[in-house]
N, C-alpha and C positions, 0 to 999 in steps of 0.2 A: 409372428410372427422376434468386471471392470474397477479401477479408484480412478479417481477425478481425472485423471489423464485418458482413461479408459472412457470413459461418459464425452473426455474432448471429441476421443478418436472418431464413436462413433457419430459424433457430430459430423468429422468430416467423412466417413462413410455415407451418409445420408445426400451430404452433398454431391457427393460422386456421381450416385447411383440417383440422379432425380428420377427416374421414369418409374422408378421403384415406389418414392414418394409420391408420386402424380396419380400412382394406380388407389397407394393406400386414402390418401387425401380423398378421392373422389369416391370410393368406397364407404369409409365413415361418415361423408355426409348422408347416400343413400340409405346406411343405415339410421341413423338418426333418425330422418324423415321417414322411414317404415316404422319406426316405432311411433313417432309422434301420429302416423295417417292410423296406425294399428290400435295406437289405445288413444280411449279417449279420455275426457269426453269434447274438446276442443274438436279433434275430428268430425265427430256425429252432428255437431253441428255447422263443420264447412262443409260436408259431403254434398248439399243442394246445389254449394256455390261449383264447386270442381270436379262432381262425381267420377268421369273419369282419371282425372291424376290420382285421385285419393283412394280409388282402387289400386290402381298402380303401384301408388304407395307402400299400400297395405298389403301389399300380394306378394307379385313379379321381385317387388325391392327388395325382398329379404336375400335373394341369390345373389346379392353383393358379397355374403360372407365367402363367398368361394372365392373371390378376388384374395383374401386373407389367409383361407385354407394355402395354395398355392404360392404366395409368398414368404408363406414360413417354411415350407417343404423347400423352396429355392434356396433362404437363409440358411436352416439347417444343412442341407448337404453341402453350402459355401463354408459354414463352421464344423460340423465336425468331418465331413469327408469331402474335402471338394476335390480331388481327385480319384472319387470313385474303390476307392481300395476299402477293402472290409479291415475289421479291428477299431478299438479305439481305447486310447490311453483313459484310464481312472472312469471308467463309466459311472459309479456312484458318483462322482464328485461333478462328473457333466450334467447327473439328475438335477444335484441337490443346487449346482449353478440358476438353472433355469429356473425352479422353484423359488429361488430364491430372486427371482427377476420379477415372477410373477405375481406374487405371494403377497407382497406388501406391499404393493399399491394400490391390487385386488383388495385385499381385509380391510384396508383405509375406505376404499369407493364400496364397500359393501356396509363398514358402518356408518358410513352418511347414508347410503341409502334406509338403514334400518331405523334413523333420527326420522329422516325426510317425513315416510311414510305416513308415521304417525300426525307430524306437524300438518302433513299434506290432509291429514283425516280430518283435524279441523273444520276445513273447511268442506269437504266433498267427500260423499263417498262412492266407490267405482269400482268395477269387478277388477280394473289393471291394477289396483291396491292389494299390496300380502297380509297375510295376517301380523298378531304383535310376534315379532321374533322372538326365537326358542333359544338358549343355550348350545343346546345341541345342530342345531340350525347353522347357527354360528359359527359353531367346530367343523360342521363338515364342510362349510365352506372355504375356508383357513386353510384344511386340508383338503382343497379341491373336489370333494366328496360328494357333493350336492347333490348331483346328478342320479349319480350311483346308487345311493344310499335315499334316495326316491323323498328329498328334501325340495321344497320351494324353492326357487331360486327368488334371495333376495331384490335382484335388481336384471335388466332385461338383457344385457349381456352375458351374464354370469355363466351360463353353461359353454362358450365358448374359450373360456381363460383354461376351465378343467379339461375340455376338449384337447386345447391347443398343450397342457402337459403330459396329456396321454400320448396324443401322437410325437411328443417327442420322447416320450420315456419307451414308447415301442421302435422309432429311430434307432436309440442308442441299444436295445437289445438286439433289433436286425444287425448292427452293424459290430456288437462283440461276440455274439453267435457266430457271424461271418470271419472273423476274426479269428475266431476258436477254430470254426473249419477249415479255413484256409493256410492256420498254419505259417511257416514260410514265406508261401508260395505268395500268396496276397494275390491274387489274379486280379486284374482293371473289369472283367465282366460279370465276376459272382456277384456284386451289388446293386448294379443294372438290373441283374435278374431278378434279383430278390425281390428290388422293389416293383417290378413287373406283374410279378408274382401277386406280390400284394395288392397293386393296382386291379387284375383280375379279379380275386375274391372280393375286394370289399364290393366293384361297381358291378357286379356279376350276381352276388348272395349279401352282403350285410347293407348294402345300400340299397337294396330292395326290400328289406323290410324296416319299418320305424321302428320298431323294438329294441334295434340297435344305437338309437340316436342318442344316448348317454354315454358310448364306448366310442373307441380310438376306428375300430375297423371300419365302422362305417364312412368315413372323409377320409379315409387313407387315400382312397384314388385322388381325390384332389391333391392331397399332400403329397404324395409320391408325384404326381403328374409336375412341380415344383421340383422335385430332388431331382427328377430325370431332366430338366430344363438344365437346370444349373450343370450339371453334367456334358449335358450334349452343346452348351453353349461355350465348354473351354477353347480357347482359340490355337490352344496347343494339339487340339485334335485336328485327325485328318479330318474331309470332309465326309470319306465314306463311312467312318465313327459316327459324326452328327447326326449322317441320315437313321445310321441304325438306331443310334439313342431316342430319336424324334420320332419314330417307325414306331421303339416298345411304347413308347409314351400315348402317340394317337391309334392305333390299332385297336388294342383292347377298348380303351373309349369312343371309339365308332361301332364296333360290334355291342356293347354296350346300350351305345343308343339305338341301334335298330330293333334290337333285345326291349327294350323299354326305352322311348327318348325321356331324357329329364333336363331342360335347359338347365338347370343348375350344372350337370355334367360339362354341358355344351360351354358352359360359360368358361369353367374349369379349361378343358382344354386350349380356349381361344388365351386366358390371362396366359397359361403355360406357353403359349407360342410366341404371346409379345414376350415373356422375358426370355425366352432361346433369342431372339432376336436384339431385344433393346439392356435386356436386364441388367447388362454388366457395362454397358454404354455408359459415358460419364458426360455429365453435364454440367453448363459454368454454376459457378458457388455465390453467383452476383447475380445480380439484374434482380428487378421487383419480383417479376413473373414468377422466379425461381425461386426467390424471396421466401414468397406468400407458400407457393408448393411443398417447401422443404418445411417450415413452419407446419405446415397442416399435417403435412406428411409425419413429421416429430412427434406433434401430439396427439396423434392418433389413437394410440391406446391408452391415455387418459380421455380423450373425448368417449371414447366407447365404454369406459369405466363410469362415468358421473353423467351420461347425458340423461340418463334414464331420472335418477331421483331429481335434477333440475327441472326438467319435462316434466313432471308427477308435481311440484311447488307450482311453477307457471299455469299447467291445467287450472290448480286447483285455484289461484287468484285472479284466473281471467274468467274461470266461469262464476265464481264469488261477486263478481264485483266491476266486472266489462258485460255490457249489455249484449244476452243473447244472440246476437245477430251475427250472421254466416261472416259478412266481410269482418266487424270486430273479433270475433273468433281465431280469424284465418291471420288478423296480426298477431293473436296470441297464439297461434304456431308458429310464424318467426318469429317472434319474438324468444320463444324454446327455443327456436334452429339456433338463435345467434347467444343465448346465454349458454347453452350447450357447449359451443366455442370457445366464447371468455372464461366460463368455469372449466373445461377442458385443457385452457392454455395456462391456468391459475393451477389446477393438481398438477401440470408436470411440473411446472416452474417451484412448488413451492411443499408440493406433496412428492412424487416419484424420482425427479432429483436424489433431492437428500435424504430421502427413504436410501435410494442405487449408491449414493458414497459411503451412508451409516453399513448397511448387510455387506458390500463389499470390501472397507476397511479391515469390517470385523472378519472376512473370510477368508483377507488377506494377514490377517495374524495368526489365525485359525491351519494356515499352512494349504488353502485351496485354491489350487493356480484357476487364472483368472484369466479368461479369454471370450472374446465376441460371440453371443449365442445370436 
């Protein structure tokens, strides 16, 4: 889903746009709590006490990432085309931006996680534990590879960060391919199509099969269902633009689901309609409420980076050393929920920060124009 005035800006971006925040916030908690109901061993033993939320948990909850899938599809088309036109200036440097966003907060949250692990074996051992990390392991992670290159993923989010630069590195080729074709001319609907286009194939053929779930085409629908919001949400358009734009977006994802329902889909579509609706809506930058939201909303992708190895310590010293029992258990899962949090709010403030002013300084001497991804 910059230099230090760049990091202010999009502080006040964030602020802007809370309803954006409020989706993200309330999504990384769900996910958290999927992983915490998903591995255990903390789980296995409240599941007596809450069986059905802990199913829930561990199931249904993972479809939150599609709240995040579509949010990045809505930022990217707000950053690199939010006017729908094909083409884009310096696509290498749009890659190596992003990478460069994601890269080293990810490497830092992956090598705590690869400490964690071990510390965590101490005490317990559990099939949610990886083996001793590899070198190679290492590297393909660095370089987003993981997936691809049929490596463990470190820690429990991991496949989503390499996810999230594929589909944007296929972004910036739909849109200089477009660019290449259109020539001149730049037509406002060749992009619309495109992603349409792409919309169909992935929820039509690669989102039907798993074998695709380490590649970019398979969550394209979701993503595009994002780029086409952002689009159809401009208020510079007529209204009978809107409906078309909203038209390629839900069409193919109904025929979709009647083809195969998948609430994961379904969800997809519904996030993509609050933000046609709310997405560009701006909200006050005061009050607690909004506070707390933006806050959550901010640390979002450090919480989703460390909750994992934090969760993996906690398991392993509540079931070390807190008595067996479903209710003492079920504190040492919030107790996860909420250091999750603190440690979340702790890597951006002190880890992702000043990792974003070190990589951006340097890529601003480096001569690589810098703008909001």
């Amino acid at each position: 889903m910059k230099a230090v005035a760049g990091i202010d800006a999009d502080k006040v971006l964030r602020a802007q746009f809370g309803w954006i925040n409020l989706l993200k916030a309330g999504a990384a908690q769900l996910i958290v709590l999927h992983h915490l109901a998903f591995y255990g061993p903390m789980s296995d033993y409240v599941q007596p006490l809450w069986p059905d939320l802990l199913d829930w948990l561990g199931g249904s909850a993972r479809i939150a990432v599609q709240v995040f899938l579509v949010i990045g599809g809505f930022l990217v088309a707000k950053s690199l085309a939010p006017a729908a036109l094909p083409g884009i200036d310096s696509p290498l440097q749009a890659i190596w931006r992003r990478y460069a966003k994601l890269a080293p907060p990810f490497l830092a949250a992956t090598l705590l996680a690869a400490v964690a692990t071990p510390v965590a074996g101490i005490w317990m051992m559990h099939d949610s534990m990886s083996a001793a990390v590899t070198l190679g392991q290492l590297s393909a992670h660095a370089l987003l590879l993981h997936g691809v290159l049929g490596y463990e993923s470190l820690s429990a989010g991991a496949w989503y960060v390499a996810i999230d630069f594929q589909l944007y590195l296929l972004t910036v080729l739909l849109l200089w391919l477009g660019g290449r074709l259109a020539g001149q001319r730049r037509p406002g609907w060749l992009m619309p199509l495109t992603v349409t286009v792409g919309i169909i194939l992935s929820l039509l053929y690669f989102n039907l099969d798993a074998g695709w779930d380490n590649w970019a085409p398979y969550f394209f629908g979701s993503y595009g269902l994002g780029m086409l919001a952002w689009w159809a949400s401009d208020p510079k358009r007529q209204p009978g633009a809107m409906t078309v734009l909203m038209a390629l977006a839900a069409v193919p994802v109904l025929l979709a689901l009647a083809i195969d329902y998948r609430s994961r889909i379904a969800l997809a579509l519904i996030v993509a309609c609050a933000l046609f609706l709310f997405g560009r809506a701006r909200t006050p930058s005061r009050g607690r409420a909004w506070n707390v939201i933006n806050a959550l909303g901010r640390i979002s992708y450090a919480v989703f980076l460390v909750h994992f190895p934090v969760s993996l310590l906690v398991n392993a010293l509540f079931t070390s050393y807190v008595p067996l029992e479903p209710e003492w258990q079920a504190l040492g899962m919030l107790t996860a929920w909420g250091a999750s949090l603190a440690a979340g709010a702790a890597f951006y403030r002190w880890v992702e920060v000043p990792l974003g002013r070190v990589v951006q300084a340097w890529m601003a001497k480096a001569g690589v124009r810098t703008v909001s991804a």
